[in-house]
C-alpha positions as CSV (number, residue, x, y, z in Angstrom):
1,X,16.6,45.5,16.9
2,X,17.3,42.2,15.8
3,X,15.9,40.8,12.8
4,X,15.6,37.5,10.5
5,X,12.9,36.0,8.2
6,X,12.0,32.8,9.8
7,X,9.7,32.7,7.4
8,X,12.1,31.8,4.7
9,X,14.5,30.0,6.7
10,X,13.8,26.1,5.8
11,X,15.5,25.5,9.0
12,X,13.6,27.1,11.0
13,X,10.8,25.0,9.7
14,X,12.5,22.1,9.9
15,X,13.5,22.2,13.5
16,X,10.0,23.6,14.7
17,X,8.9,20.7,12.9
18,X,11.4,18.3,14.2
19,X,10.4,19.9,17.9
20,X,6.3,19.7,17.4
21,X,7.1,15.9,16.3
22,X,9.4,15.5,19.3
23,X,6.7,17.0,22.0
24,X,4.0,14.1,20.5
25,X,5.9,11.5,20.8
26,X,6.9,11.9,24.1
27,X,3.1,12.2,25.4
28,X,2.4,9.3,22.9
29,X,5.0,7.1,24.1
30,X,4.5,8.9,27.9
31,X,1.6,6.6,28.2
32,X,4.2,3.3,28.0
33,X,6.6,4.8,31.1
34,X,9.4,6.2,27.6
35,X,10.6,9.0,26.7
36,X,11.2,10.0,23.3
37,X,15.0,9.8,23.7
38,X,14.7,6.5,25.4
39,X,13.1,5.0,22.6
40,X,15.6,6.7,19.9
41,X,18.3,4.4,22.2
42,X,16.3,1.4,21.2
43,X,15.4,2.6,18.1
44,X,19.5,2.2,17.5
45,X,19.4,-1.1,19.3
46,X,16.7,-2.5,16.8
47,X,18.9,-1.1,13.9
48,X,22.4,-2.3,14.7
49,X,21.7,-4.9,17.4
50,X,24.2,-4.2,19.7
51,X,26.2,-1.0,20.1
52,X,29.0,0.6,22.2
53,X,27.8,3.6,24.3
54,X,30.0,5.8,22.3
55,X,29.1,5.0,19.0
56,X,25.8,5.1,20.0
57,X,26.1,8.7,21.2
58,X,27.9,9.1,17.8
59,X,24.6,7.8,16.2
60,X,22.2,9.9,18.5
61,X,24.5,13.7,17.7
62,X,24.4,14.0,21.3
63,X,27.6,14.0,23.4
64,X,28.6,10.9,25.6
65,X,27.6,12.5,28.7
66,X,24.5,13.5,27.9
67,X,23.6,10.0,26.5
68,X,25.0,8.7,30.1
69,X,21.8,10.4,32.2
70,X,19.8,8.4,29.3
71,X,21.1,5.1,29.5
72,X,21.4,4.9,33.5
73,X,17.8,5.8,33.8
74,X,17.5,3.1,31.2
75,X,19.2,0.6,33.1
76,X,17.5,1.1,36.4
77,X,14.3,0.8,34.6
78,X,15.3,-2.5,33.1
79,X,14.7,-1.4,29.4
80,X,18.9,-2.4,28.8
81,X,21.6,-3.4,29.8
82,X,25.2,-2.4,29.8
83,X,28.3,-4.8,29.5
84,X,32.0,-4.2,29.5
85,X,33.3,-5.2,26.0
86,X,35.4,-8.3,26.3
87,X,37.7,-7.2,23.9
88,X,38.0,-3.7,25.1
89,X,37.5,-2.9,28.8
90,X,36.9,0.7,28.7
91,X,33.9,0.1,26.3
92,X,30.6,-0.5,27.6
93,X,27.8,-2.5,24.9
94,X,24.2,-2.0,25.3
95,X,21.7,-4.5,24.8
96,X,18.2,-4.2,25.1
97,X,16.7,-6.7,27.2
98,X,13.6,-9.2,27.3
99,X,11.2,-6.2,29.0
100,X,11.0,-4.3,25.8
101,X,9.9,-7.2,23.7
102,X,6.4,-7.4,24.9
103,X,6.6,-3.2,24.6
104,X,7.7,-2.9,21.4
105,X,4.6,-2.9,19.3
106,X,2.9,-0.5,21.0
107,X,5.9,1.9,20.8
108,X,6.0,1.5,17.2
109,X,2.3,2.5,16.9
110,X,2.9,5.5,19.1
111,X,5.1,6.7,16.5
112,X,3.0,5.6,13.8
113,X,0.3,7.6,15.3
114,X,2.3,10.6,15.4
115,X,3.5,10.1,12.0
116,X,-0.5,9.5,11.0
117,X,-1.2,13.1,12.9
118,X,1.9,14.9,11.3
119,X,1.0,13.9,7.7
120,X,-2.9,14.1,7.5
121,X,-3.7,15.9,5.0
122,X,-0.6,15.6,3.2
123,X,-0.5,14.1,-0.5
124,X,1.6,10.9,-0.3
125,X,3.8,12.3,-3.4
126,X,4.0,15.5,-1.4
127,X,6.0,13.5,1.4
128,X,7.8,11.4,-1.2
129,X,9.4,14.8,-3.1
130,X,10.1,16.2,1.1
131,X,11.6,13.3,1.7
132,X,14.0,12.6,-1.5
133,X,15.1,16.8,-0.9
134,X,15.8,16.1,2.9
135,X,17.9,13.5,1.6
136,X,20.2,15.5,-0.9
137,X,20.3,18.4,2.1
138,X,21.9,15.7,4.6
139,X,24.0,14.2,2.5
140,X,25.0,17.8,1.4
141,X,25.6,18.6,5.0
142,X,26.9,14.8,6.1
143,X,29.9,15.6,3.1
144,X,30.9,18.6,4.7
145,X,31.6,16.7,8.4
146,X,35.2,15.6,8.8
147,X,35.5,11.9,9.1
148,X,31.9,11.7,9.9
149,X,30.5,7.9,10.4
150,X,26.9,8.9,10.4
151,X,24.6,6.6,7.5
152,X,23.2,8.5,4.8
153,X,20.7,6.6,3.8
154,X,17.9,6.9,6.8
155,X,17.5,4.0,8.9
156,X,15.8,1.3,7.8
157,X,16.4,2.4,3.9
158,X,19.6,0.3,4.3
159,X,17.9,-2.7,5.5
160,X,14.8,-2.3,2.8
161,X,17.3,-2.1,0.1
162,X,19.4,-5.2,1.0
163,X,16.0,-7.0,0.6
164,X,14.9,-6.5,-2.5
């Protein structure tokens, strides 16, 4: 028979975590007519702006074809919208458009609520030390990727340190 200790595994926790966290947000954001991959596409648009389809699947860790279902649906629901590079033909850019504007806030609060429901009960230095030994395990495992042009720092922690 086969056997492991999920137990023990810290991965195992951290993608049944990482799964749990996926499942509320998409019946949070659900309720606003977005999946939870949908708004990972904008989340990227807020972050960098603009971005090619392929760097954005780059971005994501999903292959290009499977990020193509994501941004037609995307596009017929008016949520972006895809442009041929003018500098490159074969490259599409995504933009988000006007419609998610008015949206936005209340996508952000969905994930703030699931973040609110994830960590209740959870000292805030408790999340501080998970956080900071996330961080030295992806950048453990973001060194061992061959010409890999994923951030280490998490999103946002760029943008928060350029600030102060």
């Amino acid at each position: 028979m086969l056997r492991y200790d999920f137990e023990d595994s810290l991965g195992y926790w951290v993608f049944s975590v990482a799964h749990l966290m996926t499942r509320a947000m998409n019946d949070e954001l659900g309720k606003l007519g977005i999946t939870y991959r949908q708004w990972e596409v904008l989340c990227w648009l807020s972050y960098m702006g603009e971005i090619t389809q392929s760097e954005l699947a780059d971005q994501m860790r999903i292959e290009a074809p499977t990020l193509v279902g994501v941004i037609d649906r995307m596009e017929r629901d008016g949520w972006i919208v895809r442009e041929t590079d003018p500098n490159d033909r074969r490259k599409k850019i995504i933009r988000a458009t006007e419609k998610v504007e008015p949206m936005w806030e209340q996508m952000v609060n969905c994930a703030k609520s699931v973040r609110a429901k994830a960590l209740r009960d959870v000292p805030q230095e408790e999340v501080q030390k998970a956080k900071g030994t996330l961080a030295v395990i992806r950048g453990n495992l973001l060194s061992e990727l061959p010409g890999h042009n994923i951030p280490a720092e998490p999103i946002g922690q760029k943008q928060a340190t350029q600030t102060r």
